[in-house]
Short mmCIF file of the C-alpha atoms (twelve columns), coordinates in Angstrom:
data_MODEL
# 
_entry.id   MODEL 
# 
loop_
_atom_site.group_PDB 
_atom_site.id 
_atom_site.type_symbol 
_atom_site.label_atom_id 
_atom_site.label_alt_id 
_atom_site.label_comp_id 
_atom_site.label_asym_id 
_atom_site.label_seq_id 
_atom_site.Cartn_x 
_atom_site.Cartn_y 
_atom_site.Cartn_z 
_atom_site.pdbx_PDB_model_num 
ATOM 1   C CA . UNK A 1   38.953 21.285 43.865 1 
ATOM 2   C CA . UNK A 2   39.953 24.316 42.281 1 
ATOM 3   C CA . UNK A 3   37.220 25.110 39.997 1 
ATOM 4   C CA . UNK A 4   33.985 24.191 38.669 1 
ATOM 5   C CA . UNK A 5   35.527 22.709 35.671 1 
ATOM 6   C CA . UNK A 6   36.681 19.472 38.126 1 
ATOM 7   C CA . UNK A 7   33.116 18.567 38.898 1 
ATOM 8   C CA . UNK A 8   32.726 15.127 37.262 1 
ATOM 9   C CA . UNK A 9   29.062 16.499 36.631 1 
ATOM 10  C CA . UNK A 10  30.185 19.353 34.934 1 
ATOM 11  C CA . UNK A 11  32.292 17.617 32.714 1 
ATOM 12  C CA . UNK A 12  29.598 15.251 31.701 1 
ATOM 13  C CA . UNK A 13  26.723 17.618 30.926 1 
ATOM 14  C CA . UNK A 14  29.447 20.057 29.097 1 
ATOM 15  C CA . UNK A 15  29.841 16.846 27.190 1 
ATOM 16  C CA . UNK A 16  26.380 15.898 26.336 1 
ATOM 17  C CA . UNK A 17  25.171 19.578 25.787 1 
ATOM 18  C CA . UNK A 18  27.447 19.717 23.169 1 
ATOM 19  C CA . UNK A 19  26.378 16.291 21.675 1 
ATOM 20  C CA . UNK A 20  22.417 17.475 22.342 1 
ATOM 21  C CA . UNK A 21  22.807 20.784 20.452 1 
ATOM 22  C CA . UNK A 22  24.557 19.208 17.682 1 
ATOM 23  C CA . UNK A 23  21.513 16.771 17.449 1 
ATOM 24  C CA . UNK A 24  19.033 19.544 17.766 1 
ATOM 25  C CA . UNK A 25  20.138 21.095 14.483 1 
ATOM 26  C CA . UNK A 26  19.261 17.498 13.001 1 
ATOM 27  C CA . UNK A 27  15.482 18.652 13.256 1 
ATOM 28  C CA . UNK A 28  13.442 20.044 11.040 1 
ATOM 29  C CA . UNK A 29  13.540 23.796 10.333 1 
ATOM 30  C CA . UNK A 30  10.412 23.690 12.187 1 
ATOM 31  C CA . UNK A 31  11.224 22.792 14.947 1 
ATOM 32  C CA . UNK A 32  14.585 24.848 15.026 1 
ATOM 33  C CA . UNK A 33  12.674 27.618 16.827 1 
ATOM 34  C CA . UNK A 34  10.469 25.734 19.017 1 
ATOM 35  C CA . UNK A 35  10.884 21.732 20.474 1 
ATOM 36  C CA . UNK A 36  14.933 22.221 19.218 1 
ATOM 37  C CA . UNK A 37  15.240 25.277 21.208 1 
ATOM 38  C CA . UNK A 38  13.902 24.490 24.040 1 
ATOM 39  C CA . UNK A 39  15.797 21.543 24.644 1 
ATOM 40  C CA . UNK A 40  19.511 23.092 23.371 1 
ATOM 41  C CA . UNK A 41  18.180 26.342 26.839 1 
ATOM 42  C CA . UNK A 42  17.147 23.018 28.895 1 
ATOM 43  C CA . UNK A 43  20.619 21.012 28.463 1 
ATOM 44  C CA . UNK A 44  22.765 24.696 29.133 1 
ATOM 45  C CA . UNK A 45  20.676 25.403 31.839 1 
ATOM 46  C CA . UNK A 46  21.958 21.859 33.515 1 
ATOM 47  C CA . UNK A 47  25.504 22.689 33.524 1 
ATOM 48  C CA . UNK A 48  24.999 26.946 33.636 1 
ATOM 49  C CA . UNK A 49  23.615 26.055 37.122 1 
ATOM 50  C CA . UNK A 50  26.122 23.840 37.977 1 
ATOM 51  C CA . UNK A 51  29.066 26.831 37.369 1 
ATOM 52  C CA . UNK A 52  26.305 29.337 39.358 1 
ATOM 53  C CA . UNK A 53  26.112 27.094 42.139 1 
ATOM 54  C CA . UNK A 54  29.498 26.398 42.124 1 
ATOM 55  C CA . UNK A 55  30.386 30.018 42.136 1 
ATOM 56  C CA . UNK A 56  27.855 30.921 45.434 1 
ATOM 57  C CA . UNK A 57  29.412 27.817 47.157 1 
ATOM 58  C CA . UNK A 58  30.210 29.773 50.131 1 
ATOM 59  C CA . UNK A 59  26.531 29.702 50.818 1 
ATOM 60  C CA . UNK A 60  24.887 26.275 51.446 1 
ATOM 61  C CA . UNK A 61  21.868 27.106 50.607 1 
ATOM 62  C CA . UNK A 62  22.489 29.149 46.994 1 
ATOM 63  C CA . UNK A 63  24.719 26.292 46.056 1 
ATOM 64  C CA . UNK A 64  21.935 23.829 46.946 1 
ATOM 65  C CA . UNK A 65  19.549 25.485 45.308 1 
ATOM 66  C CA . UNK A 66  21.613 25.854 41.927 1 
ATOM 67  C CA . UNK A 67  22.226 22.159 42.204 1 
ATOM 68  C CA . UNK A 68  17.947 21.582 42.481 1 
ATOM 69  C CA . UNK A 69  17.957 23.661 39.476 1 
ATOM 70  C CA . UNK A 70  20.452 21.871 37.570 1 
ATOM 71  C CA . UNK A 71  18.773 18.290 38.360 1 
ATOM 72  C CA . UNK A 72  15.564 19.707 37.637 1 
ATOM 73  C CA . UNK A 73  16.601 21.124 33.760 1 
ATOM 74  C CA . UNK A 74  17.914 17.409 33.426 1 
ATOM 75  C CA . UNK A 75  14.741 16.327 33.836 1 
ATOM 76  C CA . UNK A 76  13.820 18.586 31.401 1 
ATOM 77  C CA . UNK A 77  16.348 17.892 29.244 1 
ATOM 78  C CA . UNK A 78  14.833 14.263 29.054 1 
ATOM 79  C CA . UNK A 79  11.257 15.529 28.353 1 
ATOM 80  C CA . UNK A 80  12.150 17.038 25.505 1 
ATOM 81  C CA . UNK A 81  14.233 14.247 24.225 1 
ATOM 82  C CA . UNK A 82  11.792 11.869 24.880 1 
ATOM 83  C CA . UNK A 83  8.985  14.517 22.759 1 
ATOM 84  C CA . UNK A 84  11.309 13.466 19.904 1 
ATOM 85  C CA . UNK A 85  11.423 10.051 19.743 1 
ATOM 86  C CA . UNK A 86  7.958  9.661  19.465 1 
ATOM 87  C CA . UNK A 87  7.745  12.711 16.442 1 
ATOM 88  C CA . UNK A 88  11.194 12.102 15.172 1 
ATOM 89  C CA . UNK A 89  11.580 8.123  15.415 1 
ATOM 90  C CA . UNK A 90  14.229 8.462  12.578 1 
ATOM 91  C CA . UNK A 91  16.200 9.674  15.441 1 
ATOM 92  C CA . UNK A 92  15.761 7.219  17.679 1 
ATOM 93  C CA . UNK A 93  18.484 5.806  18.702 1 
ATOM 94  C CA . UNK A 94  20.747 8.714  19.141 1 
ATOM 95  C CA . UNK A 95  17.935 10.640 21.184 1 
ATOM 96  C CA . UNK A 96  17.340 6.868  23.466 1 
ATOM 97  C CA . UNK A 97  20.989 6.912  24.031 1 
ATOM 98  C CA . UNK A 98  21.094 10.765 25.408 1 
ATOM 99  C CA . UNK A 99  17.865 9.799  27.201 1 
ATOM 100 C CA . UNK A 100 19.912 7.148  29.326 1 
ATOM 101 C CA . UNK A 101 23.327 9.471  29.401 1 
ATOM 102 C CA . UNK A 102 20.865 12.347 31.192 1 
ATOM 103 C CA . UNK A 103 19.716 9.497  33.311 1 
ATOM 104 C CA . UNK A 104 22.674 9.048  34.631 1 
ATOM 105 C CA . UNK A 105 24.085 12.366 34.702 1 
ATOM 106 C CA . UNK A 106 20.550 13.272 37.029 1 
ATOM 107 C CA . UNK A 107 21.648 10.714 39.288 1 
ATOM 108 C CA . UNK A 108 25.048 12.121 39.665 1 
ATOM 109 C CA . UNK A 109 23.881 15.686 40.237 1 
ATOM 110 C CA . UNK A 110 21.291 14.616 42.629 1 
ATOM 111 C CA . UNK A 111 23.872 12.345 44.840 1 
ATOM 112 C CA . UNK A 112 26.536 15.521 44.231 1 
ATOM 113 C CA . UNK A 113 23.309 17.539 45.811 1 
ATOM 114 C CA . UNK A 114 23.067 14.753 48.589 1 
ATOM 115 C CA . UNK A 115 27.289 15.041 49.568 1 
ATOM 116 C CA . UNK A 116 26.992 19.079 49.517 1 
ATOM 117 C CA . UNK A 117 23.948 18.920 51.833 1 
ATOM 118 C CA . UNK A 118 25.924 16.337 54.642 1 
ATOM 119 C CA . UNK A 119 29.127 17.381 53.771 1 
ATOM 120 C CA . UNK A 120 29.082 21.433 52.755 1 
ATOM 121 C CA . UNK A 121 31.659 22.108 55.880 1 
ATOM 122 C CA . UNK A 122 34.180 20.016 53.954 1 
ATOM 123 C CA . UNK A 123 33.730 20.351 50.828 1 
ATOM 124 C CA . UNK A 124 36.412 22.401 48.463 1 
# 
C-alpha cells in the first residue's frame, strides 16, 4: 500500500462526501450556514482523518487515534443526516440511502481500526 488513496475506506467516504455536500446545497438557504454545514465539516472530517492517520502511521497509537476520530465523525455524519429526514422529509430517500452507505462505511473504518490494532507490525 503505497498511499492513503488505496484505503478501500478512503475511497468510499471520498465518494460519499462528495455525494453528501452536493446534497447539502439541496437545503434551504437556512440551513446553508448551520445543519448543512455542519454535516458537509462532519463527512470531511471522516476521510481528513483517515489521510492524518494514515500519514502518522509509523506511530500506532496516532494512527489509531485518527482512525477513532474518523469512525466517530461518521457517526456524526449520520446524526446530522438523520436531523434531516425528519425536517426535510422531501429528502428522504436520498438522505436514508447515505444514512445506510455511512453505516457501512463506520463498519469498515472500525474493523480497518480493529486490523491496525492486531496487525500494526505488518501493516504497509
Amino acid at each position: 500500500m503505497k498511499s492513503y488513496k488505496d484505503l478501500e475506506i478512503y475511497k468510499k467516504g471520498l465518494s460519499l462526501f462528495f455525494e453528501t455536500h452536493k446534497m447539502s446545497l439541496l437545503l434551504p438557504k437556512y440551513e446553508m450556514y448551520e445543519l448543512g454545514s455542519q454535516l458537509r465539516r462532519a463527512s470531511d472530517s471522516v476521510i481528513t482523518n483517515i489521510v492524518e492517520g494514515y500519514g502518522r502511521k509509523r506511530y500506532k497509537a496516532d494512527f489509531i487515534r485518527f482512525l477513532v476520530f474518523s469512525h466517530s465523525s461518521n457517526l456524526e455524519t449520520i446524526n446530522h443526516l438523520e436531523k434531516i429526514t425528519v425536517l426535510y422529509p422531501e429528502h428522504f430517500g436520498v438522505v436514508s440511502r447515505l444514512v445506510s452507505e455511512y453505516d457501512v462505511l463506520g463498519a469498515q473504518i472500525y474493523k480497518f481500526l480493529l486490523y491496525i490494532e492486531k496487525n500494526w507490525n505488518e501493516f504497509d
